[in-house]
Each structure stands twice: as C-alpha cells, then as structure tokens.
ZAMARBA-560989 format. One record per residue (C-alpha): residue in one letter; x, y, z; residue number from 1. Coordinates in steps of 0.5 Angstrom, whole numbers, plus 500, padded with zeros to 3 digits. Example, Ala and Ser with C-alpha at 12.3 -4.5 7.8 and 13.67 -1.06 7.14 Angstrom:
<pts>
+---+-----+-----+-----+-----+
| r |  px |  py |  pz |   k |
+---+-----+-----+-----+-----+
| A | 525 | 491 | 516 |   1 |
| S | 527 | 498 | 514 |   2 |
+---+-----+-----+-----+-----+
</pts>
This chain:
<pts>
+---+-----+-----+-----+-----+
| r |  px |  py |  pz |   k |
+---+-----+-----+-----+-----+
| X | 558 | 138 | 320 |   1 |
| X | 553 | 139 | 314 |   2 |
| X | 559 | 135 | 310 |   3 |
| X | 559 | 129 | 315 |   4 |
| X | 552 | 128 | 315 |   5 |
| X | 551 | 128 | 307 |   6 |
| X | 557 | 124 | 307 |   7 |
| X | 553 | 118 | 312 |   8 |
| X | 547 | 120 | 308 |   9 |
| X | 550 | 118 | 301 |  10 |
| X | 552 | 112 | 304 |  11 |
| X | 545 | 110 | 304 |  12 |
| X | 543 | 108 | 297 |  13 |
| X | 535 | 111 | 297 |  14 |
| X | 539 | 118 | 299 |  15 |
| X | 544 | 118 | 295 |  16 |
| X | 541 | 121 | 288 |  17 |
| X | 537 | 127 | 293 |  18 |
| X | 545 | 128 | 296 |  19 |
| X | 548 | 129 | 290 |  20 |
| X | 542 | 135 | 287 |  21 |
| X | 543 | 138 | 295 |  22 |
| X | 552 | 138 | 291 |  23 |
| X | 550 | 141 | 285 |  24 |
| X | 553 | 134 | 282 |  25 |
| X | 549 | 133 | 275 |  26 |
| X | 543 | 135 | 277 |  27 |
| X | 540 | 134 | 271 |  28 |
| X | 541 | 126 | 273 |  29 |
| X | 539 | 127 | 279 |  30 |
| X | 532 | 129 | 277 |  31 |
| X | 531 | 124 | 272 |  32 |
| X | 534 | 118 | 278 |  33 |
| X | 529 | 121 | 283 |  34 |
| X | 523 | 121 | 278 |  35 |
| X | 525 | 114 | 276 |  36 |
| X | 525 | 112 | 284 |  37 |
| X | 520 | 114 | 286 |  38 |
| X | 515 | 119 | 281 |  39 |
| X | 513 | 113 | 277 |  40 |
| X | 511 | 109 | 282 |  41 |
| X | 506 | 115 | 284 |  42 |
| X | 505 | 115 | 278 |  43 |
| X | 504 | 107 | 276 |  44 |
| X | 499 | 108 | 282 |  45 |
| X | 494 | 114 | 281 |  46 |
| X | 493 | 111 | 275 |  47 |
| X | 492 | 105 | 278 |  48 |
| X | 486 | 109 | 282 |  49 |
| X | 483 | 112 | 276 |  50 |
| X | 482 | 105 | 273 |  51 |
| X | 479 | 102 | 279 |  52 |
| X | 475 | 109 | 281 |  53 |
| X | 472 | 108 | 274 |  54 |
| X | 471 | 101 | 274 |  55 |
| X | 468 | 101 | 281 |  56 |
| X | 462 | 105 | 279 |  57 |
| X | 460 | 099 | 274 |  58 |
| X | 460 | 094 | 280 |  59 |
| X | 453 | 093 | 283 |  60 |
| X | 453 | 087 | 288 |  61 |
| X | 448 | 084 | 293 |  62 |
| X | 451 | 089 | 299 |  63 |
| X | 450 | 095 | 293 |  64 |
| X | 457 | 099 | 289 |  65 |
| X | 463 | 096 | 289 |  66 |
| X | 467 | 101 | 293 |  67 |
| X | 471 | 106 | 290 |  68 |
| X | 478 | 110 | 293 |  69 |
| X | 474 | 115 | 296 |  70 |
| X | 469 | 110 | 299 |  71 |
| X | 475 | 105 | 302 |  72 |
| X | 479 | 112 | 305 |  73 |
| X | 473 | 113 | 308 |  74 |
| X | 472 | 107 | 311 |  75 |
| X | 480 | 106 | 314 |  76 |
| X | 478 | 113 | 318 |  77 |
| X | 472 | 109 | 321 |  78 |
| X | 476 | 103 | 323 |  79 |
| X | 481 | 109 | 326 |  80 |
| X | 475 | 113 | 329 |  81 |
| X | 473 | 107 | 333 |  82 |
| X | 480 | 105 | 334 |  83 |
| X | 481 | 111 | 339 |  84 |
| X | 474 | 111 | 342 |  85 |
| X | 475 | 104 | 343 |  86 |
| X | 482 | 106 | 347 |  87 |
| X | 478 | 112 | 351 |  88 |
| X | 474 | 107 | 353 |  89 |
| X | 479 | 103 | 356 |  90 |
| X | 482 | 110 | 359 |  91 |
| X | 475 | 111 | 362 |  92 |
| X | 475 | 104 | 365 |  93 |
| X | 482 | 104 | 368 |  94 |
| X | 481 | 110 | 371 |  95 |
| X | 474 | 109 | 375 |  96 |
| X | 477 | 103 | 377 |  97 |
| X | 482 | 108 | 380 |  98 |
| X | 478 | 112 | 383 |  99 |
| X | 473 | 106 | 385 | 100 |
| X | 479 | 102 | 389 | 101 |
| X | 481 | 109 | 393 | 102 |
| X | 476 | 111 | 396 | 103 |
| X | 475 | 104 | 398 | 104 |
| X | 482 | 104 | 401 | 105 |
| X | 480 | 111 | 404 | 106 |
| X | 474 | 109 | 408 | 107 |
| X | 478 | 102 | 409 | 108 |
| X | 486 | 102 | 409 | 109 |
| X | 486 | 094 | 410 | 110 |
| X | 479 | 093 | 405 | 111 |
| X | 481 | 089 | 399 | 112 |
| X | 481 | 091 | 391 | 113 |
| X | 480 | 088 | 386 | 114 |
| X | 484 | 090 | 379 | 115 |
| X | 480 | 087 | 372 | 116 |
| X | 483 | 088 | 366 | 117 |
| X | 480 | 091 | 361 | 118 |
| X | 476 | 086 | 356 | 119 |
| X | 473 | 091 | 350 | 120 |
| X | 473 | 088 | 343 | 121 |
| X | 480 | 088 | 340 | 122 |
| X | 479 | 094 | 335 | 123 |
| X | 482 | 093 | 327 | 124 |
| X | 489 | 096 | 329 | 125 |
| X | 489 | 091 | 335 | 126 |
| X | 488 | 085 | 330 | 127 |
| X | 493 | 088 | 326 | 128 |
| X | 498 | 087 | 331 | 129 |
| X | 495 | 080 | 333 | 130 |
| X | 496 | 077 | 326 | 131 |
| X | 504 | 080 | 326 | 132 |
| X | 506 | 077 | 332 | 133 |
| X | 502 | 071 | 330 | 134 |
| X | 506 | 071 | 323 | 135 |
| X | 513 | 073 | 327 | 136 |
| X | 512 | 067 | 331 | 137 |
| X | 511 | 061 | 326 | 138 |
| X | 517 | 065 | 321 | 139 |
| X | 522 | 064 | 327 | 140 |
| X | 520 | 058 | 328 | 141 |
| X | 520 | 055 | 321 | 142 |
| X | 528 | 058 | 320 | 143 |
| X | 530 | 055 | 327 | 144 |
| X | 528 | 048 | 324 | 145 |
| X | 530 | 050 | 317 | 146 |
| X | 536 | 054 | 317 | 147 |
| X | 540 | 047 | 320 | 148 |
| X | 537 | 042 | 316 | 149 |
| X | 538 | 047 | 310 | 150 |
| X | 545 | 047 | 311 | 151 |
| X | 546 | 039 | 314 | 152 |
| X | 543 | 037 | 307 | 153 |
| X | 547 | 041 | 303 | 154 |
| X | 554 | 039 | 306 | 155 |
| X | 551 | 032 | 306 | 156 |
| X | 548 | 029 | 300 | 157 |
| X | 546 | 022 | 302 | 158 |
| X | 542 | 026 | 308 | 159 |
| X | 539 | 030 | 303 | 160 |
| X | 537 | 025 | 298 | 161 |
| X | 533 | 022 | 305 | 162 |
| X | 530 | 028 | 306 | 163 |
| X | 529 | 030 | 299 | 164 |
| X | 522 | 025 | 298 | 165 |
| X | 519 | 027 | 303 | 166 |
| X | 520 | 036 | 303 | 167 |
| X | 517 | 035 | 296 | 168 |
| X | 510 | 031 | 299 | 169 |
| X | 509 | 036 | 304 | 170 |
| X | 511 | 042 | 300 | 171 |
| X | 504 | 043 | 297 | 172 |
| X | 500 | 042 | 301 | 173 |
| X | 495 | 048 | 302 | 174 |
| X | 493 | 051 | 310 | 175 |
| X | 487 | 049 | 309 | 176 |
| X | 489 | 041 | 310 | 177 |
| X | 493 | 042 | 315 | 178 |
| X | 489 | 046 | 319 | 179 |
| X | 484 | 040 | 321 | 180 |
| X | 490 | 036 | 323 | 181 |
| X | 494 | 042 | 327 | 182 |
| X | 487 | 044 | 330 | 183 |
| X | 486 | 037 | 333 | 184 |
| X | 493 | 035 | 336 | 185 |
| X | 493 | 042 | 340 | 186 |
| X | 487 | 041 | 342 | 187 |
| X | 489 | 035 | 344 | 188 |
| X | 496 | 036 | 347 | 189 |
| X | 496 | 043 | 349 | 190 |
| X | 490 | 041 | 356 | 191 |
| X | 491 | 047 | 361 | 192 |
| X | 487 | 050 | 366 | 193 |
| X | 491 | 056 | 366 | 194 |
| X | 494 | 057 | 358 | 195 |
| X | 500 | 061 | 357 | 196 |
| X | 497 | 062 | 350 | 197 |
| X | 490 | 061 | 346 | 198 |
| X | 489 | 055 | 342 | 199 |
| X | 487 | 058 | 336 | 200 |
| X | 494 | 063 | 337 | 201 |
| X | 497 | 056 | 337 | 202 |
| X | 493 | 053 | 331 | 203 |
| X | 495 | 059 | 326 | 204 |
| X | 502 | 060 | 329 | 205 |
| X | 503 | 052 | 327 | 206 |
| X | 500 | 053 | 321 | 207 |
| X | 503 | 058 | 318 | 208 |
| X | 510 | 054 | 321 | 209 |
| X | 509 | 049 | 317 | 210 |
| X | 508 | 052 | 311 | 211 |
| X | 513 | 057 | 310 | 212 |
| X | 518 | 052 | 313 | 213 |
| X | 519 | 048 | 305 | 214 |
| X | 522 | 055 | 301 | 215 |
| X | 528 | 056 | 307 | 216 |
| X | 530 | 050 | 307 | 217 |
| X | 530 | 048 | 300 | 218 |
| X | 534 | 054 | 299 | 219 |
| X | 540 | 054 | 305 | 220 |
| X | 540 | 047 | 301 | 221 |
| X | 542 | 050 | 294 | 222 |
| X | 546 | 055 | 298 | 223 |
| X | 550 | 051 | 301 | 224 |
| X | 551 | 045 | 296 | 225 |
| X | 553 | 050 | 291 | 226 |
| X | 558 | 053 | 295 | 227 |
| X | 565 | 054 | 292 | 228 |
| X | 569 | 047 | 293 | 229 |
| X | 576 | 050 | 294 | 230 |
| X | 574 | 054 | 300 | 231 |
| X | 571 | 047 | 303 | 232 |
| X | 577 | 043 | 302 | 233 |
| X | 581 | 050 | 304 | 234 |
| X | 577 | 049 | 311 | 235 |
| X | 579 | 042 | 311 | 236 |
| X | 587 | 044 | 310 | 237 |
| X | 586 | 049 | 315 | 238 |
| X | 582 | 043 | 320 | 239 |
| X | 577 | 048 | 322 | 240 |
| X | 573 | 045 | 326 | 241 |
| X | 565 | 045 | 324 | 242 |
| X | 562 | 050 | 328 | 243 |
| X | 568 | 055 | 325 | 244 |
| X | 567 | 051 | 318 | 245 |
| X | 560 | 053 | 318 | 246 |
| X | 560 | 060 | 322 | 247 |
| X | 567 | 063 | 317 | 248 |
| X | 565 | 060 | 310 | 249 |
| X | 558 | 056 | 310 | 250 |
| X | 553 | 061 | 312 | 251 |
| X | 557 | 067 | 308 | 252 |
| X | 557 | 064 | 302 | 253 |
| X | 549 | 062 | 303 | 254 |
| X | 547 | 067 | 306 | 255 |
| X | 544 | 070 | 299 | 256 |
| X | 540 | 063 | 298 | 257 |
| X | 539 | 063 | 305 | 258 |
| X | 536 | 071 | 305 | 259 |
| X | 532 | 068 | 298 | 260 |
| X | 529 | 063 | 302 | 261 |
| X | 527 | 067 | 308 | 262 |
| X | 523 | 073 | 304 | 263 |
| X | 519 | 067 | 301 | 264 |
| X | 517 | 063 | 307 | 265 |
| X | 516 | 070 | 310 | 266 |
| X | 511 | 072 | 305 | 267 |
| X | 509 | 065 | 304 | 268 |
| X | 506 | 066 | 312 | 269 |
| X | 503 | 072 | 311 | 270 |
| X | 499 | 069 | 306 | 271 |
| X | 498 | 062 | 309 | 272 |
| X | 496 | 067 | 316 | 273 |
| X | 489 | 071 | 313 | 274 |
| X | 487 | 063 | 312 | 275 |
| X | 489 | 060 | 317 | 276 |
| X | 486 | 066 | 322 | 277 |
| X | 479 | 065 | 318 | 278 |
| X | 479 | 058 | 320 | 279 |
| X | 482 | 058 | 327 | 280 |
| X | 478 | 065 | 329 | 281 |
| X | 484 | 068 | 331 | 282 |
| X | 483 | 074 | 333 | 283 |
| X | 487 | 079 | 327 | 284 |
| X | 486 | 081 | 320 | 285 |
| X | 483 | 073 | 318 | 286 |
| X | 478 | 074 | 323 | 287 |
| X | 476 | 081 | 321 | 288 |
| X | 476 | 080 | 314 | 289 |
| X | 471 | 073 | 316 | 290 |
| X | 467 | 077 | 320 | 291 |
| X | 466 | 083 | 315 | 292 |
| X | 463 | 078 | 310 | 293 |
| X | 459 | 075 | 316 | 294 |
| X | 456 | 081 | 317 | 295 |
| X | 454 | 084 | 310 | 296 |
| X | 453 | 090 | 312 | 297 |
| X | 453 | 096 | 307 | 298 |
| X | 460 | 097 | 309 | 299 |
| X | 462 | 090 | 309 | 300 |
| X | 466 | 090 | 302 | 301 |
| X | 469 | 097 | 304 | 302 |
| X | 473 | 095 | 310 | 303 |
| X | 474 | 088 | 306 | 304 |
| X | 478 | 093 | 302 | 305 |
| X | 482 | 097 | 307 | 306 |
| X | 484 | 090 | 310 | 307 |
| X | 486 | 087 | 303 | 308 |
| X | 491 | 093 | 302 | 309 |
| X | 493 | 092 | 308 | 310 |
| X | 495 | 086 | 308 | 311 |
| X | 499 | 087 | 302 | 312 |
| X | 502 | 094 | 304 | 313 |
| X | 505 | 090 | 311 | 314 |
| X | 507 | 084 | 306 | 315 |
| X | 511 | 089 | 302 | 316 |
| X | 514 | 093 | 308 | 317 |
| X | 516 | 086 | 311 | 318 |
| X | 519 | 084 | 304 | 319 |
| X | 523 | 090 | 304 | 320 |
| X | 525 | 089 | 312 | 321 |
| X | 529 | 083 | 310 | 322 |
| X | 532 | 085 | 305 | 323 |
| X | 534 | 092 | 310 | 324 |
| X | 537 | 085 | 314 | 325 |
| X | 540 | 082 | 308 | 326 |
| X | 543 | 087 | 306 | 327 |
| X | 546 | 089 | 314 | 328 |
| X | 548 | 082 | 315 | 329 |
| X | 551 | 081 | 308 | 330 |
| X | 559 | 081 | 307 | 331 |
| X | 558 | 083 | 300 | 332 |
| X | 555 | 091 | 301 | 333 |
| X | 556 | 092 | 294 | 334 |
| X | 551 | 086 | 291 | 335 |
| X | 545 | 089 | 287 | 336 |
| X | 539 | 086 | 291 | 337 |
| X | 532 | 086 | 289 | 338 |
+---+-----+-----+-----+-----+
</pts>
C-alpha cells in the first residue's frame, strides 16, 4: 500500500525529489534538488522582506511611513477580521428574520412573510471572488472566439492575410480606450427592468474579453500554420473529414502554441480587470483598490499593498493552474513545460 502510493506520488513531478529521499535513493541529490525547488525561492523572498523593510522606513508620504512586512500583515488580518464580522452579521440577519417570520406564522398560519436578502457591503474576500468570476468570464469568452478563428487563419493563409491588418490595430489598444466605448454600447443595448447581470459586470467582463482576445488568437494561428505539412497531407490520404482533421491532428500539434497564448491572455486579463474595475466601479479588487486611495485614510496604503500582492499571488496560481491544465490535456507529458 505504502509502495503503491509512493509510486503515484513519484509520478507528480514536485514529489518526485521528496519520494526518492523517503527511498534512501541519492539522498544527497535530493537535498540539493529539494533546496534549489523550493529553498531558494524562500530565501530569494526573505530577502526580498529585508530589502523593502528596510526601504519602507525611509519613505514618508502624505498618508505617513510607507508600510513595511509587519504593517501590511497587519492589515491582511484586518481585511480577515472584518470579513468574519461582516459574515456574523449576515448569520444574525438571517436568523432574526427566521425567528421573525415564525412567529409571525405561529400567531398566523396564512399570515404572509416576507424573505429579504441580505445587503451588507461586499467585504475584501467578497470582492476577491467577484473579480475572479469577472476575469473567468471575459477569458472563456475571449478563447471561444479566438481558439476558432486561431486555428481557420492558420489553415487559411488568405483568410489570415484579411484578418491579419486588423488584429495588429486592435491588439495595442489600452482598457482605458475601450472602456468609454464598452461602457455606452451596454448602456445602450443591455436595457432590463430585471437584469440577469450588473452593468458594470458586463462593462469589466467585455473589456477584459477584448483585451486578452489578441494573444490566443495570434498564438493558435502560429501554432496551427507551423504544423508539420506531412501529417496535413496524411489527413488528406486518409479523406478525414475536417471536424476529425482538426480533432486527431490540428489541435494535438497546437495545443503548446494554443496553451502559450491562453496563459498570456489570461494573465493579460487579470492585469486589464484591476483597471477596467476601477473605472466601471465593479465591485472587486479594482474598486477596492480605488476606493482605499479615495479614502486616504492611515491604513490606505497598507491595504493597497495586501491587494497589490494579491493580485499578483492569484496572477501567479492562475498561471500555474494552466499549465497543471496543459500539462493534463497535452499528449506529450514528458515535455519540460515552464
């Protein structure tokens, strides 16, 4: 049993070093792999805590001391305090509206209730959720639209050679231009007296699409275009039809390119999301982050700073979740992926 789960354990790359020291297997190598993998990088960011501690105390801004390691710690478990008081309060809530509503019927058995939902303000936790559903929904909409036309413009050259003029013009262009224009053609087409969704969702979530739509779509088009021209005509011999051509040839021979493009529109989009929700005033880390500098308080800049690491922490497990996913969906599992 002990044998059968060290075996599926060596199978997983990151484990690999850890279950050949549990085997007495090189055990000096082990250390040495275990350290490089993951002692360096502690040590890479300790002294980067060092460095800005020491930098943070020579800093004085109109809000006081640029805050240090221990002040933003600080801080994060502010944001966490409030976010259970906040969930207390909406427990409170919904149980004096139970108890409310039952005795109501006790004294009444046809006497009407009524059941409100709970409005408190969204706490940082909440807003951290928002922004990711927001970012998820703008990425799966961007690699619907791109994957396609990626992989028609690399079996088509003249098709590409259309398109190709107007991806490089709109490639470029910043969140903050496309936002006034997203911003008025859903105020003007998306009219409901009940809306599914916000506006200012919908403003964030297009946004987002149209920026990180330029990095998979022009990566499945190199993909696909750089195919090997053998398996192609083999396709041909064989009469696949398309849909198989591109399910057993095209996509397993892109899907590095593909998955290339993805992380880098994904990444792309959490960037675009902190900018496009400062403006749309979309409930999430953008707004948070907005709303802190409004507010200028003496915590200000040491909230600022839990929502700057993150941003990036959560940009860095993204990127880490797609390659997980490449590395799953790839046919080639030996491939070094980074």
């Amino acid at each position: 049993m002990a044998t059968a789960v060290l075996d599926k354990l060596e199978s997983i790359g990151g484990f690999s070093p850890l279950v050949k020291l549990a085997r007495g297997q090189q055990p000096l190598e082990q250390i040495n792999t275990m350290f490089r993998a993951v002692g360096v990088p502690i040590l890479a960011f300790l002294i980067f805590l060092m460095l800005w501690s020491a930098a943070a105390s020579q800093v004085n801004t109109s809000l006081g001391q640029l805050p240090g390691p221990a002040q933003v710690w600080h801080q994060a478990g502010g944001l966490w305090e409030e976010h259970k008081a906040e969930r207390a309060k909406e427990v409170a809530f919904y149980e004096r509206q139970e108890k409310r509503n039952a005795a109501k019927l006790e004294k009444n058995p046809d006497a009407k209730v009524k059941w409100r939902t709970y409005n408190g303000r969204p706490t940082y936790f909440d807003q951290i959720v928002t922004s990711l559903i927001t970012v998820f929904t703008g990425f799966l909409i961007a690699s619907v639209v791109a994957i396609p036309i990626g992989i028609i413009c690399g079996l088509n050259n003249t098709l590409y050679t259309a398109l190709n003029p107007l991806i490089q013009i709109f490639k470029p262009v910043s969140p903050l231009a496309w936002l006034p224009i997203v911003t008025m053609v859903v105020s003007a087409v998306y009219v409901s007296d009940d809306p599914m969704f916000d506006k200012s969702f919908l403003t964030s979530a297009i946004t987002v699409t149209l920026c990180c739509l330029w990095p998979t779509l022009i990566n499945t088009t190199v993909g696909v275009s750089g195919i090997d021209k053998d398996l192609i005509n083999v396709s041909k011999v064989l009469r696949l039809s398309w849909f198989t051509q591109i399910r057993k040839i095209v996509l397993p021979s892109a899907i590095p390119m593909i998955f290339t493009g993805l992380r880098l529109s994904l990444g792309v989009g959490w960037m675009v999301l902190i900018a496009a929700e400062m403006l749309a005033q979309n409930p999430g880390l953008g707004k948070f982050v907005w709303d802190e500098f409004q507010n200028g308080s003496s915590n200000s800049l040491g909230r600022i700073m839990v929502a700057v690491f993150t941003i990036g922490f959560i940009g860095f497990i993204l990127d880490r979740g797609m390659l997980a996913l490449q590395r799953w969906i790839s046919w080639d599992k030996s491939a070094v992926l980074r």
